[in-house]
Phi, psi and omega in degrees: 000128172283155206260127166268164191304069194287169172268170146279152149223128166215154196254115180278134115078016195296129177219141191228112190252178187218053206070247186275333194267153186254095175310303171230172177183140186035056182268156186215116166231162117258159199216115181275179179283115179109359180293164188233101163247173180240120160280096171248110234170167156324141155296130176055036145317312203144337181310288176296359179255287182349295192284354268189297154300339156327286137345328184093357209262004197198115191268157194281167181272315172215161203059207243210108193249105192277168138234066194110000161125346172251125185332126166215024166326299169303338192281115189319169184284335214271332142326321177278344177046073128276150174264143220213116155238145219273166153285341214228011177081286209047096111328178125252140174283326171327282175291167195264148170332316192287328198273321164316315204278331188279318171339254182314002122314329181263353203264314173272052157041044177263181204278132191331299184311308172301294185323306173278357155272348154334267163342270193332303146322311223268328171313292193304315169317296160287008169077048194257355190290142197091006200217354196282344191251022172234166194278182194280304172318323182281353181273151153279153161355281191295329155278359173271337168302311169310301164313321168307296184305299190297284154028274186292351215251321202337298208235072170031048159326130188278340170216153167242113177277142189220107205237112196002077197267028165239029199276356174287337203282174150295159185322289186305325179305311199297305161314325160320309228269311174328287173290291193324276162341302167330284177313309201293313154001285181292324179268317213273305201089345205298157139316117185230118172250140160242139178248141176222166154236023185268108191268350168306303176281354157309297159302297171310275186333311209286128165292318154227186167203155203227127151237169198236162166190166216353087125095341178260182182264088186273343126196147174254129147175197221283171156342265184323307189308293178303351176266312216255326174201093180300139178284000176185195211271304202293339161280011204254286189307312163341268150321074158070158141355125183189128182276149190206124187225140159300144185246145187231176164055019205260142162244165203232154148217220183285337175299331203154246206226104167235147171216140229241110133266119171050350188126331184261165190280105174255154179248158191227164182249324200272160189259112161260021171070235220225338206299183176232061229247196189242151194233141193237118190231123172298131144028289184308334210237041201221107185269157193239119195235143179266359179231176157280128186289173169281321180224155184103224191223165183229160133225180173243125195223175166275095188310117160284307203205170168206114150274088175295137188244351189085203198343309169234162180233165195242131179242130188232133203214146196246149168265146166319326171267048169085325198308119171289139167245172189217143184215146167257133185222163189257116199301288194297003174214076108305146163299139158311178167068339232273123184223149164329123157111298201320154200272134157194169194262107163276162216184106207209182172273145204269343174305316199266172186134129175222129185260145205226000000 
């Protein structure tokens, strides 16, 4: 399979107003060549006016937008031939798989001959053979997506913008849709952005991922990074699950750290000065006890609620001084008996941890 021609893209200083609200403001990236990035955020974070200028479909209010290092602010969408897939597919209804997929081959005039061996690759490339002579109305979802996808791919877009296009689908379909989109990535080289507000498929998908909230940029960087060491509390809070317990009291020695939570003595493996900061701890990394453990650091929380998950279950639990936890466990070695009010013991490691 050929590697198509990927881009560089970057955005100076980028800002976007709508009359009084400022949709964006000051955002600044790159997006390198063969990257796979994800735009993620909140409804009306910023993401889709982002992706949207990108495109060509939305001009920015303010800053600068490169491609390959030339200036293209200015430059109509239909110039930039980037490939563009929708949340709603856009289709035609009219035409057949094939004729959808041919459609932007015919619009840059290639040759009868190319064209259909395009197409044919592009069928086969998403897995559609046998299906190029029916309309859209005769596919199921994940197949008008596929369709989408050959569509935007056809004719070797150097970036493919991608605006949350699986949000009609089912769990499993998305999964599927996921891994497709992974793979074509991968074999293709293309640039690829996606907005999604799914932080499971952000992570997964992504090489990096950048989020937004009202409209700025709050961090861009690989997965593991933006999950494990969020640039502030709302991407902490954002991204999945996350307990934040406040801190008093820290002194430092030669080990790290202590800090003084409700009366107990927590220890930190990081040296946190004089500051006073809120300590974020995941889920995953939070052991569940009918006692106090011996080693690492406790609290003591109260059972709120228990949620069966199949495999694991969300244990949701209050400390005497009101602070909500979240705790994830494995549904077979949960303790017994456990009803609202029980007394139990959390527990983690002085290693985990994020201070924000």
């Amino acid at each position: 399979m050929r590697k198509a021609k990927a881009a560089e893209i970057g955005a100076e200083h980028v800002g976007k107003s709508f009359g009084s609200f400022a949709a964006l403001t000051d955002v600044s990236l790159t997006i390198g060549r063969g990257e796979f990035l994800t735009l993620l955020g909140p409804s009306g974070s910023g993401k889709t006016t982002f992706l949207m200028i990108l495109a060509g479909f939305e001009a920015a209010t303010l800053g600068r937008l490169t491609l390959d290092g030339a200036d293209m602010t200015l430059t109509p969408a239909e110039a930039r031939a980037f490939g563009m897939v929708f949340q709603g597919y856009a289709l035609f209804p009219h035409m057949t798989v094939e004729e959808n997929i041919a459609f932007p081959l015919k619009v840059q005039r290639r040759a009868a001959s190319d064209i259909k061996r395009r197409v044919a690759e592009m069928i086969e490339m998403v897995g559609l053979g046998g299906h190029g002579h029916k309309r859209p109305s005769a596919l199921s979802g994940g197949q008008q997506q596929r369709v989408a996808l050959a569509r935007a791919l056809a004719y070797d877009p150097p970036v493919l913008l991608l605006d949350e296009p699986f949000s009609a689908l089912d769990k499993n379909l998305r999964g599927q849709m996921q891994d497709e989109v992974r793979r074509l990535h991968r074999d293709l080289g293309t640039t690829f952005v996606f907005v999604t507000h799914d932080q499971s498929e952000a992570l997964a998908l992504s090489s990096r991922v950048a989020i937004f909230d009202h409209g700025k940029l709050q961090q861009i960087a690989p997965p593991k990074e933006v999950y494990e060491r969020p640039a502030n509390r709302f991407v902490a809070e954002f991204l999945c699950s996350i307990n934040i317990l406040p801190l008093g009291g820290i002194s430092t020695d030669a080990h790290g750290s202590k800090a003084q939570f409700e009366g107990q003595t927590l220890r930190m493996a990081a040296n946190l000065g004089a500051a006073t900061p809120n300590f974020a701890l995941r889920p995953e990394y939070m052991t569940l006890h009918t006692s106090a453990p011996q080693d690492g650091n406790a609290v003591q929380a109260a059972l709120v609620d228990l949620t069966y998950l199949g495999a694991e279950s969300q244990l949701s639990l209050m400390t005497p001084g009101g602070v909500s936890l979240t705790l994830s466990h494995p549904t077979a070695s949960l303790p017994e008996d456990l009803t609202p009010g029980t007394a139990l013991w959390v527990g983690w490691s002085p290693e985990r941890g994020i201070f924000l």
